[in-house]
C-alpha positions as YAML, in Angstrom:
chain: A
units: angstrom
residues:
- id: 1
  name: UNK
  ca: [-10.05, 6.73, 11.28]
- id: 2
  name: UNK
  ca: [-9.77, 5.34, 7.59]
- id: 3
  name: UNK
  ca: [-12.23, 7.29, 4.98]
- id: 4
  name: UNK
  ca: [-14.32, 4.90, 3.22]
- id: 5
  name: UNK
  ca: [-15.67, 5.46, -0.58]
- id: 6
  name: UNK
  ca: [-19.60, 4.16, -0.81]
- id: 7
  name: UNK
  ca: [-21.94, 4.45, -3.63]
- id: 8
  name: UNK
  ca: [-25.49, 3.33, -4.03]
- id: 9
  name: UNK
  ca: [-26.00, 1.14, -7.29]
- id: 10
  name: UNK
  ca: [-30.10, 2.20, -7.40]
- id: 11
  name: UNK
  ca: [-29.75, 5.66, -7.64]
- id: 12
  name: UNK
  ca: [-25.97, 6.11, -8.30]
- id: 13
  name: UNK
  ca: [-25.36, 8.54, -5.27]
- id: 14
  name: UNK
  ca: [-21.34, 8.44, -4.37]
- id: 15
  name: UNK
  ca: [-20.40, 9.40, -0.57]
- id: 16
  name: UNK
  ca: [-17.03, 9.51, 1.55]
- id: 17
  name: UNK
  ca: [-17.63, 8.15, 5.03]
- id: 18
  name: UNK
  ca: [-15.50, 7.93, 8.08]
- id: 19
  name: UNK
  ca: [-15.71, 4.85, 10.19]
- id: 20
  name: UNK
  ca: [-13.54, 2.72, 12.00]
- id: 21
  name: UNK
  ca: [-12.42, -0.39, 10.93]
- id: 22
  name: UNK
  ca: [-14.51, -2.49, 13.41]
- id: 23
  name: UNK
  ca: [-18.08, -0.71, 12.38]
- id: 24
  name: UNK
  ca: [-20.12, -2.79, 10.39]
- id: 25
  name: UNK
  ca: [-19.96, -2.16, 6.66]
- id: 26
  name: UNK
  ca: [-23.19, 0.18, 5.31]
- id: 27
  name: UNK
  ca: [-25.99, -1.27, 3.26]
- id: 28
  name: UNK
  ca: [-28.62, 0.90, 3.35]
- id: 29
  name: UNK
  ca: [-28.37, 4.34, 1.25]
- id: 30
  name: UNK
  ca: [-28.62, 7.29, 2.49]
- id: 31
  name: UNK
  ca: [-30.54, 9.25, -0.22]
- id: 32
  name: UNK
  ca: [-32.97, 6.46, -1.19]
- id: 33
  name: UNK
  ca: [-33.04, 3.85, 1.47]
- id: 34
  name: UNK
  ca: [-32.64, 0.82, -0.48]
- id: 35
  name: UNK
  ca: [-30.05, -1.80, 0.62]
- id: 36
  name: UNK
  ca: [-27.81, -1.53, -2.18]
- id: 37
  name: UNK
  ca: [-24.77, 0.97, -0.65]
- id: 38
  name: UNK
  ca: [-21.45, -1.14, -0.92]
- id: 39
  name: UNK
  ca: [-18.44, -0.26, -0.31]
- id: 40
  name: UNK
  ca: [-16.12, 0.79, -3.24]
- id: 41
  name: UNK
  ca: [-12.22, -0.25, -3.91]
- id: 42
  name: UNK
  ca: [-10.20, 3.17, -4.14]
- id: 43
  name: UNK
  ca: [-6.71, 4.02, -4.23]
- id: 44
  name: UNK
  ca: [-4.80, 4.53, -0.61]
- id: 45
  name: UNK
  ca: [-5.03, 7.97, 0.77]
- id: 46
  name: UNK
  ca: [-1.02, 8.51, 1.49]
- id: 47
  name: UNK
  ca: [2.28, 8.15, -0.44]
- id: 48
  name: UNK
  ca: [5.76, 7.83, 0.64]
- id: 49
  name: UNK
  ca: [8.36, 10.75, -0.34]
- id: 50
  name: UNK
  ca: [11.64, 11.84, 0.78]
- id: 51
  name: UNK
  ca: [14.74, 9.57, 1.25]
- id: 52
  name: UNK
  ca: [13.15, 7.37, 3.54]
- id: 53
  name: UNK
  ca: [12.67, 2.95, 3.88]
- id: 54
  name: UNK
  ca: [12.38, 2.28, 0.39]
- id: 55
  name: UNK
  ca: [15.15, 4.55, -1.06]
- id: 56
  name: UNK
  ca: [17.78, 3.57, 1.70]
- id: 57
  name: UNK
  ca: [16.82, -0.27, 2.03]
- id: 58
  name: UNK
  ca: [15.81, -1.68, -1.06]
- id: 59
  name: UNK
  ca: [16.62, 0.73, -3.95]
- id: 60
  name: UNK
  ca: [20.29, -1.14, -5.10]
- id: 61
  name: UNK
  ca: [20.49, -5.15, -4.90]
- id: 62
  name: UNK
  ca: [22.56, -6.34, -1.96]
- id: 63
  name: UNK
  ca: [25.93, -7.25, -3.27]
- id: 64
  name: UNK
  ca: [26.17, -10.76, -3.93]
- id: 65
  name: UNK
  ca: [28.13, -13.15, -1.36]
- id: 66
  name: UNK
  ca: [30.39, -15.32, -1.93]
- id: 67
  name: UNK
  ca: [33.74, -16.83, -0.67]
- id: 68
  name: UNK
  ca: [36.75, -15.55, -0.84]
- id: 69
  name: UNK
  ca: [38.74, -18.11, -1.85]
- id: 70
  name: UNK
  ca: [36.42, -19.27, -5.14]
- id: 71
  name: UNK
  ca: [35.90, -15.68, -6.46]
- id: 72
  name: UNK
  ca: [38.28, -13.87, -8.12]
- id: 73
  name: UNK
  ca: [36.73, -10.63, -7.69]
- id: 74
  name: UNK
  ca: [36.12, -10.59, -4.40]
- id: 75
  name: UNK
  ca: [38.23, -7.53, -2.58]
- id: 76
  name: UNK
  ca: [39.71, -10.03, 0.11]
- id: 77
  name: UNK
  ca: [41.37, -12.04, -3.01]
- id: 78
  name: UNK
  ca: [42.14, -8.63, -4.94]
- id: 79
  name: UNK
  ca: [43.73, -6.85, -2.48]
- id: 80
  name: UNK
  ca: [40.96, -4.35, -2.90]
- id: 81
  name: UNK
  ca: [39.12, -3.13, 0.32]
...
């Protein structure tokens, strides 16, 4: 279940809550009962490390394409493999 960053703009109270995605979002403070609890924008929770999707799959270009008989690089018109 995602963790959810809410903070009260009356009396300034900040709170972490855990709720699924489907539960209604909170209104009503906790500390002071008014409705003004919203829900705050944060940063995500998780990052990616290791030599995993993004290093293997998109770190280099793909090499461009092109045919082999109007490129004069290409290794089929080089000789190259």
């Amino acid at each position: 279940m995602p963790i959810y960053e809410y903070r009260c703009s009356s009396c300034g109270i900040q709170k972490d809550v855990m709720q699924k995605m489907s539960d209604p979002v909170l209104t009503t403070c906790p500390e002071c009962s008014k409705e003004t609890f919203s829900k705050q924008l944060s940063a995500a929770g998780f990052q990616l490390k290791g030599s995993g999707y993004y290093a293997t799959d998109f770190k280099n270009p793909p090499a461009p394409k092109c045919e082999p008989s109007s490129c004069a690089s290409c290794p089929a018109v080089t000789g190259g493999a």
